[in-house]
ZAMARGU-4260 file (C-alpha; in steps of 0.2 Angstrom, whole numbers, plus 5000, padded with zeros to 4 digits):
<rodrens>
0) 5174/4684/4935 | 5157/4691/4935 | 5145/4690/4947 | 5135/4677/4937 | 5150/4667/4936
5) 5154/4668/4954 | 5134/4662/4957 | 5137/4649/4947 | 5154/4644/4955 | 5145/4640/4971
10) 5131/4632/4965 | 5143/4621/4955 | 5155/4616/4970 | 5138/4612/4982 | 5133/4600/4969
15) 5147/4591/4969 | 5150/4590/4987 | 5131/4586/4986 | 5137/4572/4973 | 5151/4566/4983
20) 5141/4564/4999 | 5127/4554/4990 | 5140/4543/4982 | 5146/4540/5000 | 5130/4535/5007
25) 5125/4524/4994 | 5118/4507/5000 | 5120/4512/5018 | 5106/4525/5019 | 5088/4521/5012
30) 5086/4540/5008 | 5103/4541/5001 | 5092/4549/4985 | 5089/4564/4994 | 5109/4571/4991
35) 5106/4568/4973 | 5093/4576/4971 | 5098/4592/4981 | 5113/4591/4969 | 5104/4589/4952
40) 5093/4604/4961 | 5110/4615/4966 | 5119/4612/4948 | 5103/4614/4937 | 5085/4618/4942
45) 5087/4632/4929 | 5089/4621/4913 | 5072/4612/4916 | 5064/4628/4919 | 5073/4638/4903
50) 5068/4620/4891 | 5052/4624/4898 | 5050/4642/4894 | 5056/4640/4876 | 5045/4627/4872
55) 5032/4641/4877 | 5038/4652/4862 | 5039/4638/4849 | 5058/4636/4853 | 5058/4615/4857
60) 5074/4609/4849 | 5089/4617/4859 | 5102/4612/4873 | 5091/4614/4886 | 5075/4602/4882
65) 5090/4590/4877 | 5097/4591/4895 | 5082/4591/4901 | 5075/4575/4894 | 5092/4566/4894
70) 5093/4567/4914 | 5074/4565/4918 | 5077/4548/4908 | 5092/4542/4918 | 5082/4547/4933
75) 5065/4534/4927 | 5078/4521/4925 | 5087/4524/4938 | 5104/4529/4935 | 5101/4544/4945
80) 5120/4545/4950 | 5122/4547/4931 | 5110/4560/4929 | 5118/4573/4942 | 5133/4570/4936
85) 5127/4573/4918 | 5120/4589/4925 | 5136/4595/4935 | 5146/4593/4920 | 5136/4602/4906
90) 5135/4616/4920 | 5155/4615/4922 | 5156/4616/4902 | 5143/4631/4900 | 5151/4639/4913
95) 5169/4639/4904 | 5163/4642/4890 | 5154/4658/4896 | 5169/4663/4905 | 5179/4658/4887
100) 5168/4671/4879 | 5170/4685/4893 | 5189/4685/4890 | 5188/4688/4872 | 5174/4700/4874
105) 5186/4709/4885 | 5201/4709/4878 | 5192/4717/4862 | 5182/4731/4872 | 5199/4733/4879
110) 5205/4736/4864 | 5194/4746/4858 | 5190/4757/4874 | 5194/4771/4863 | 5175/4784/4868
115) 5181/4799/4874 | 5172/4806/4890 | 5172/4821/4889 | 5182/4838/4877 | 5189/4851/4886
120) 5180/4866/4877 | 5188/4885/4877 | 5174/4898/4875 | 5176/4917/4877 | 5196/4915/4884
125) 5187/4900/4897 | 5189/4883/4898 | 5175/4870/4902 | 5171/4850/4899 | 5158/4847/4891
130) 5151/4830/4878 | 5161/4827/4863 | 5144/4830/4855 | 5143/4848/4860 | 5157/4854/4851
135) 5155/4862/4833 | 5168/4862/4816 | 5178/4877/4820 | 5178/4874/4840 | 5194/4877/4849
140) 5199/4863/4863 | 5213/4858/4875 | 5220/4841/4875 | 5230/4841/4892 | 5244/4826/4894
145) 5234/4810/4898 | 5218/4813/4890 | 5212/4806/4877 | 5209/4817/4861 | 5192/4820/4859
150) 5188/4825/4841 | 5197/4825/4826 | 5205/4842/4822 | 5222/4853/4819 | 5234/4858/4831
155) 5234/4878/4832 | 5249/4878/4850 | 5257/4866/4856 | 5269/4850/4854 | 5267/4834/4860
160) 5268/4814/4856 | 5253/4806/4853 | 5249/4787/4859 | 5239/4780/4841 | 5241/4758/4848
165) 5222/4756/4849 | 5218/4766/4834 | 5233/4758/4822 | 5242/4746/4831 | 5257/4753/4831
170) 5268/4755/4849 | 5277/4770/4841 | 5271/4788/4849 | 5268/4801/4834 | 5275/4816/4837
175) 5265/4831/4832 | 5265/4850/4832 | 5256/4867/4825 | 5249/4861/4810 | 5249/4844/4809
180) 5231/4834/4811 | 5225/4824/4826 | 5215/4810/4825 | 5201/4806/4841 | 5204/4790/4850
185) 5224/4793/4852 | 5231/4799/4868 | 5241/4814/4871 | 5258/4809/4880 | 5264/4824/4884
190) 5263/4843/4881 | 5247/4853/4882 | 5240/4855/4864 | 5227/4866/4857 | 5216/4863/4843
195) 5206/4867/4829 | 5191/4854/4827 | 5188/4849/4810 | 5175/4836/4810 | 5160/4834/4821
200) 5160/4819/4834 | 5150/4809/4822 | 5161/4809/4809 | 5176/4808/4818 | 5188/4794/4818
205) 5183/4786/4836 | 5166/4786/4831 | 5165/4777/4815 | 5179/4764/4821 | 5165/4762/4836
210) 5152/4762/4824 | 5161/4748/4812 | 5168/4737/4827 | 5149/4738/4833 | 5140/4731/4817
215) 5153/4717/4813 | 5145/4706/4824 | 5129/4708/4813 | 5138/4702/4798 | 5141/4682/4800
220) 5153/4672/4790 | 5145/4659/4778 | 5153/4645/4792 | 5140/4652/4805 | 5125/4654/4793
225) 5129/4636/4790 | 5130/4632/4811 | 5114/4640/4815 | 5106/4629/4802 | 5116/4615/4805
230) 5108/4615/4823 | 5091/4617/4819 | 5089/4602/4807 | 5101/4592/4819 | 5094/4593/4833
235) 5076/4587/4832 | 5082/4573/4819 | 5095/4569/4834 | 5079/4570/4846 | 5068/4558/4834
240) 5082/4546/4832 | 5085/4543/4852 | 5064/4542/4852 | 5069/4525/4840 | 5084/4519/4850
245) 5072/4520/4867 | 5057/4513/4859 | 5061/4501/4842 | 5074/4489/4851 | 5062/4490/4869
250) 5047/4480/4859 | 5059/4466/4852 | 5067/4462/4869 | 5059/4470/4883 | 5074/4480/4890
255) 5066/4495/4891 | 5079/4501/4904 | 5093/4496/4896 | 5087/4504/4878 | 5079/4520/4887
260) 5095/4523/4895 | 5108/4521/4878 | 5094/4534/4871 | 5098/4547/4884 | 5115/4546/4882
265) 5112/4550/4864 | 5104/4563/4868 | 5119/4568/4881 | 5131/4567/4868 | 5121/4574/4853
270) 5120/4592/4860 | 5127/4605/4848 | 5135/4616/4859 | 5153/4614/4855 | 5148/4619/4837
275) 5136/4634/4841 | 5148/4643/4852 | 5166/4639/4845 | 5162/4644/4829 | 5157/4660/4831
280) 5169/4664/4845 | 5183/4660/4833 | 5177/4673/4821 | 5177/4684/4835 | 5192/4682/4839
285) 5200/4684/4822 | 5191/4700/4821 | 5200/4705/4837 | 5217/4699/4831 | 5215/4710/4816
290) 5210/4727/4826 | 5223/4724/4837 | 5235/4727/4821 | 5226/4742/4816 | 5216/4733/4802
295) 5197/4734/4805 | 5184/4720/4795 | 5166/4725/4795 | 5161/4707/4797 | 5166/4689/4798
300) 5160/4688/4782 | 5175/4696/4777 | 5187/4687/4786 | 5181/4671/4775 | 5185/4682/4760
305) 5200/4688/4764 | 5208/4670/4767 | 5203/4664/4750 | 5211/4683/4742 | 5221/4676/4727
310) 5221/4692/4714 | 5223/4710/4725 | 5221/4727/4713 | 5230/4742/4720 | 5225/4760/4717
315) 5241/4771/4716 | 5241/4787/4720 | 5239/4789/4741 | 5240/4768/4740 | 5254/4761/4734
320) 5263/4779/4735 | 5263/4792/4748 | 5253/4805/4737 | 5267/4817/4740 | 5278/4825/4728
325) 5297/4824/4729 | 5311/4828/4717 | 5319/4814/4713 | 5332/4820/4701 | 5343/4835/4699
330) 5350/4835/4683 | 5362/4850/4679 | 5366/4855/4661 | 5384/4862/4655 | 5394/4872/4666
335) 5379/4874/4680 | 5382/4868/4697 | 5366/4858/4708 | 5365/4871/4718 | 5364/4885/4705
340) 5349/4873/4698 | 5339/4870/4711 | 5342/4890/4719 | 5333/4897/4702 | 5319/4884/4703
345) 5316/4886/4720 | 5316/4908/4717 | 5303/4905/4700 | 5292/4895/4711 | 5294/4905/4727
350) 5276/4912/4725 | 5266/4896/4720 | 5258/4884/4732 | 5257/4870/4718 | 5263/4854/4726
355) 5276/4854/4713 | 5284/4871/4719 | 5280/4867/4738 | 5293/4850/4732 | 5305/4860/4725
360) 5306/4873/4737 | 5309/4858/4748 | 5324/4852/4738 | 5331/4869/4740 | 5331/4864/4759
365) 5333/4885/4764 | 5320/4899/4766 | 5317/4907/4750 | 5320/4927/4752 | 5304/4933/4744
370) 5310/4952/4742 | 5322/4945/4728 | 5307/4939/4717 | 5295/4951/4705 | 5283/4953/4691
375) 5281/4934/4695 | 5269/4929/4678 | 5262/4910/4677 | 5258/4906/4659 | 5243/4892/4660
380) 5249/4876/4654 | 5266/4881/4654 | 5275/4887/4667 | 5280/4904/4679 | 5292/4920/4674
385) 5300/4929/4687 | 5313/4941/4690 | 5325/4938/4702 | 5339/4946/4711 | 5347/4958/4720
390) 5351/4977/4719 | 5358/4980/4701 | 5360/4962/4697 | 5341/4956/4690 | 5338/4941/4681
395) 5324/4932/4669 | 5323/4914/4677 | 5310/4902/4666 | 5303/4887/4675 | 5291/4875/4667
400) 5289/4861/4654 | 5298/4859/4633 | 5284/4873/4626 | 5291/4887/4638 | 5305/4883/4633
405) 5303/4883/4615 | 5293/4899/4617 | 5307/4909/4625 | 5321/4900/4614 | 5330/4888/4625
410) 5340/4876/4617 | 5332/4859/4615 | 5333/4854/4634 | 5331/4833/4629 | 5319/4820/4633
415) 5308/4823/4648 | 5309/4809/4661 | 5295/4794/4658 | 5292/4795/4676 | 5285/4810/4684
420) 5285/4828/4682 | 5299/4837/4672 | 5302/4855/4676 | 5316/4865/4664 | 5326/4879/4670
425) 5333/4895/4662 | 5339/4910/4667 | 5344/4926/4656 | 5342/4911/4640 | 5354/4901/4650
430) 5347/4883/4651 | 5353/4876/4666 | 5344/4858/4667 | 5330/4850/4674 | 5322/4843/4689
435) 5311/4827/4689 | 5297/4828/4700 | 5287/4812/4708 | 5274/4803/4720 | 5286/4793/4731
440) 5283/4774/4733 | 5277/4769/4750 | 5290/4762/4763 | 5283/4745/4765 | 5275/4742/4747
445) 5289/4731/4740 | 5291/4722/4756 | 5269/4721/4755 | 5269/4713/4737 | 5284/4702/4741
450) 5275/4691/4754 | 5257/4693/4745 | 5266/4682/4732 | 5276/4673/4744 | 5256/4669/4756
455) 5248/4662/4734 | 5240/4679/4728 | 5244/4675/4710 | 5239/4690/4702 | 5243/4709/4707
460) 5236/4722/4695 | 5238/4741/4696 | 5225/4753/4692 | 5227/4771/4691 | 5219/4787/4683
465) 5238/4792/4681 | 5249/4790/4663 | 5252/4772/4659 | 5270/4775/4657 | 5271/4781/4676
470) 5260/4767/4683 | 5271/4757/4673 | 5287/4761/4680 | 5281/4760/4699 | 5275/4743/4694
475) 5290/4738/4688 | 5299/4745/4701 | 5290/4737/4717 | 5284/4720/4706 | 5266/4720/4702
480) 5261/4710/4685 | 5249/4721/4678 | 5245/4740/4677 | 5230/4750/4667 | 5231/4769/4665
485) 5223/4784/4662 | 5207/4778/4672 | 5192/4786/4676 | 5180/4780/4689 | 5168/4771/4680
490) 5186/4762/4668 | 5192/4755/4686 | 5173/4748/4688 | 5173/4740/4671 | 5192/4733/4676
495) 5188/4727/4690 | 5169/4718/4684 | 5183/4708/4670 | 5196/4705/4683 | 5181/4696/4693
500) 5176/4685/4680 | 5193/4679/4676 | 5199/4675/4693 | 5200/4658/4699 | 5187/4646/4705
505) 5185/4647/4724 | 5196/4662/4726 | 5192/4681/4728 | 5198/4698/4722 | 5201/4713/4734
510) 5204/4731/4730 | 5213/4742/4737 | 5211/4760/4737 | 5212/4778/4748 | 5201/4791/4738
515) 5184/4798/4734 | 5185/4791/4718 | 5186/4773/4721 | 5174/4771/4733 | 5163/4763/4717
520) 5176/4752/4715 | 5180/4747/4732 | 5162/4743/4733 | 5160/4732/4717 | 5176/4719/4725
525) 5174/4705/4732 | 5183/4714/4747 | 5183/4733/4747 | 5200/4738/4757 | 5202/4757/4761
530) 5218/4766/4769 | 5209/4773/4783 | 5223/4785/4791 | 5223/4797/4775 | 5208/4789/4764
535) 5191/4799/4761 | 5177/4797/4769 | 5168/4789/4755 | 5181/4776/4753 | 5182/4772/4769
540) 5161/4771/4772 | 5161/4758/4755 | 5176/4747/4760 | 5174/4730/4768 | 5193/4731/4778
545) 5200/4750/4785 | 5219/4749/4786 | 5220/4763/4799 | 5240/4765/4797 | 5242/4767/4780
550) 5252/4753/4775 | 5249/4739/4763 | 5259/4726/4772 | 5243/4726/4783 | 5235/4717/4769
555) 5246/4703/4774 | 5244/4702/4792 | 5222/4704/4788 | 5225/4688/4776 | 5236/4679/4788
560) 5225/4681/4804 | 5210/4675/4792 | 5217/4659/4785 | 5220/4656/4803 | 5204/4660/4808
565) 5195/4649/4796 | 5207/4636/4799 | 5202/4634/4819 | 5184/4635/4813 | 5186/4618/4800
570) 5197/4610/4815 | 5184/4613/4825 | 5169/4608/4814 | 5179/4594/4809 | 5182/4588/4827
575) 5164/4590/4836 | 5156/4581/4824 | 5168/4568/4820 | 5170/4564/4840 | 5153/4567/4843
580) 5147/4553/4828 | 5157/4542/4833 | 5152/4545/4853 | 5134/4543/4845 | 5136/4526/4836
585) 5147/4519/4852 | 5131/4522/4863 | 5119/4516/4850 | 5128/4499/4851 | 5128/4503/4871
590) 5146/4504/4869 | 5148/4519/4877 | 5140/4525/4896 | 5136/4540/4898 | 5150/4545/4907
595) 5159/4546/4887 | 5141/4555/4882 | 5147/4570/4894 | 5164/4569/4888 | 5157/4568/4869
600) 5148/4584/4873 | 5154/4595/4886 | 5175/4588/4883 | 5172/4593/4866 | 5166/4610/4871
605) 5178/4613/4879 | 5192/4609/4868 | 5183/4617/4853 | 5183/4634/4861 | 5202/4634/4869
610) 5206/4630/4850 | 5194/4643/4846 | 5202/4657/4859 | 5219/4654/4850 | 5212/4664/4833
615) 5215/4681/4846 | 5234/4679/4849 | 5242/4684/4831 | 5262/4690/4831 | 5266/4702/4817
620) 5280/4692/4805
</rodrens>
């Protein structure tokens, strides 16, 4: 509790033991007055003074000149009992509701409490803290078990496991070593590491999810555009009426008392409040549900369209696959052996750093011996020549695609594989078979377009820059319905500008995408959704939604917290204003004391915003 919320806390128990003792002395003490006024004083002197000050800047209509006016009126007919307790109450509610707000506040800058202090800087053999700031591209800094990793960079000595929860949700540690890229934000675990800064503290990961988690706020859902407007023609049209209900009904029958009374109970109950603050906080919180799961929104804009998401377009490479090549088949010829195969691809591609021959000397699974390896020749377009062996015993080994093979007078070797690379293999005219050669699918990409049809996204479409009967064969193979190849840039722009025109009424289109080259895309969608942990800097600045672990199941969890999000807000919306109309109309036809005007407004209020707090809790299916 803060210390405004303590203050408050005192101020709100005097009044009511004020109240109480006023109540008490009631008809047995001619000055019983005094009590309540001391409590309307103690539970709120400010509200009078704030009604006035915002009248002073052109501010007339709001909470407080209602409060104000409503109470002063019950005093001048003498409900003054009423009118403190009026007061308490609304003071009660505000401070719940302020106290409902820190917590959430909270539990998100927990969340994201992710700034590093301090980098631990090694200069000339020396080591010294200084700001993240201070360090440059190239730097070397120690990250000691735990403290919190500083600036993004590469591990140059050093093992450890890194805690990545606040920056991608997961509970997992991520084990790292020489080699491998750290990200700021994350915590080391355990061993002392040493690394290699690759990005400047401005660009680095920490800073831009800061800068995104900083600026959603700025961004309001169509739902609070239409609050904040609500309010302002509301309230002086609420204010005009109760001016009717005290005046109109007074002439005809004299009851001025009775008439000016029902009007500031109106007044009570017509107070926006429950509206104005559970709306936004319930997109609040969904944005902190969603950043908990390692999916950030630059908006609750976006959590509106997210919900309604009914047609999602994937990008391939680095998206829907891992944007790592494998071999996926081995397939030997004749006489030859696996072994025998994949040994004479791994020595023809012993030399090359392609991502091909890095994935083939992978399949191998041993340390290729160099020294057996010469006159390596790679032939553009083609393929490699080596020769390999040992001592005496040298061999010609040809690796490559149907033309090499052709040029050197292989046998025909067959029909290359419709899905990836295919890589021939010869040695001394021998043809030995073939490896296939391809991106690998995702772990979770099945399970992810499974329950995006099982949650009504209706239509699923791959676009890729890749051949059409690749993308076709992952699409088949994981269940999308439609897939366009062979794209450039500006294609997945056009794509996408006819995908948004035949989508449904009412419904949007996200695109998802990791890449330089869909950041025009990812911008043109309705939703923009970038993978954050491996995607470019450019398509993570254009994107709408960053999924920070990679994984398109994430999509699901981003669409379920949203349609729970804007659920809570319609409950809400629908429930203060229904309660509060029919609270209005009750007291109109006196109906209704004020008593049910402080539950119209401040009950309401509060329920509102403990509906509106349940949008942070979200459990991952």
């Amino acid at each position: 509790m803060t210390r405004k919320q303590k203050k408050m806390t005192v101020r709100l128990a005097a009044s009511a033991a004020l109240l109480i003792a006023g109540v008490a002395l009631e008809g047995r003490w001619e000055f019983a007055w005094i009590p309540f006024l001391l409590s309307y004083l103690a539970a709120g002197y400010d509200i009078p003074l704030k009604a006035a000050r915002n009248i002073s800047r052109g501010q007339v209509f709001d909470e407080n000149f209602l409060m104000t006016v409503a109470t002063f009126g019950a005093v001048a007919v003498g409900a003054l009992e009423e009118a403190v307790a009026v007061m308490l109450f609304y003071q009660l509610g505000e401070l719940f509701n302020d106290y409902a707000v820190g917590k959430s506040r909270q539990s998100i800058a927990a969340l994201m409490d992710i700034n590093p202090e301090y980098a631990n800087l090694v200069r000339d053999g020396a080591e010294e803290q200084v700001d993240p700031y201070e360090v440059e591209v190239d730097d070397i800094i120690l990250v000691k078990p735990g403290e919190r990793v500083p600036l993004d960079g590469i591990v140059v000595h050093g093992s450890s496991s890194l805690d990545t929860k606040a920056l991608t949700g997961e509970a997992m540690p991520a084990d790292v070593q020489e080699g491998d890229p750290v990200v700021s934000g994350s915590i080391n675990l355990t061993g002392v590491l040493t690394v290699r800064v690759t990005k400047l503290f401005d660009d680095s990961t920490v800073a831009k999810i800061l800068e995104l988690v900083e600026n959603a706020s700025s961004r309001k859902a169509k739902a609070e555009n239409f609050i904040t407007r609500f309010a302002r023609v509301y309230t002086p049209i609420v204010v005009g009426l109760a001016l009717v209900l005290a005046i109109l009904p007074s002439l005809f029958t004299g009851d001025w008392g009775v008439w000016v009374y029902r009007a500031c109970s109106f007044l009570v109950v017509s107070c926006p409040c429950a509206l104005v603050i559970s709306v936004p906080l319930s997109f609040f919180g969904g944005l902190g549900a969603a950043s908990r799961q390692g999916v950030l929104l630059k908006g609750s804009n976006y959590l509106e369209a997210v919900a309604g998401m009914g047609t999602v377009v994937f990008d391939k490479t680095g998206t829907l696959t891992t944007g790592k090549f494998q071999v996926t088949q081995v397939l030997p010829a004749g006489s030859a052996a696996e072994e025998e195969l994949l040994e004479a691809a791994a020595l023809g591609e012993s030399h090359s750093n392609h991502p091909i021959a890095v994935s083939v000397r992978e399949a191998f699974g041993r340390p290729v011996d160099g020294s057996r390896v010469d006159e390596a020749r790679e032939l553009a377009g083609k393929g490699v020549l080596v020769y390999a062996g040992q001592g005496e015993d040298w061999n010609q080994i040809c690796v490559g695609n149907r033309r090499l093979m052709e040029e050197q007078g292989i046998p025909d070797p067959g029909e290359a594989a419709k899905v990836g690379t295919t890589l021939y293999v010869a040695r001394d005219g021998r043809y030995l078979g073939c490896l296939v050669i391809s991106d690998t699918i995702r772990q979770d990409t099945r399970e992810a377009v499974a329950q995006l049809r099982a949650m009504g996204v209706k239509r699923m479409v791959m676009l890729t820059g890749d051949r059409e009967e690749t993308g076709k064969a992952v699409a088949e193979e994981i269940g999308l319905d439609e897939v366009y190849g062979g794209l450039l840039p500006a294609d997945k722009v056009t794509r996408v500008e006819k995908l948004l025109e035949e989508k449904p009424e009412g419904t949007t289109l996200g695109f998802v995408g990791d890449g330089i080259n869909d950041a025009p895309v990812l911008s043109r969608a309705d939703v923009g959704i970038a993978m954050g942990g491996i995607g470019s800097d450019a398509a993570v600045e254009a994107a709408d939604m960053v999924i920070m672990t990679d994984e398109p199941s994430k999509i699901c969890d981003a669409i379920a917290i949203a349609r729970k999000t804007v659920g809570i807000v319609k409950q809400n919306i629908v429930f203060a204003i229904g309660v509060k109309v029919l609270v209005l109309i009750l007291t109109a036809l006196g109906y209704a004391s004020m008593w049910a005007a402080v539950f119209g407004d401040v009950g309401v209020s509060v329920l509102a915003i403990l509906n509106a707090m349940r949008a942070l809790n979200y459990k991952r299916r």
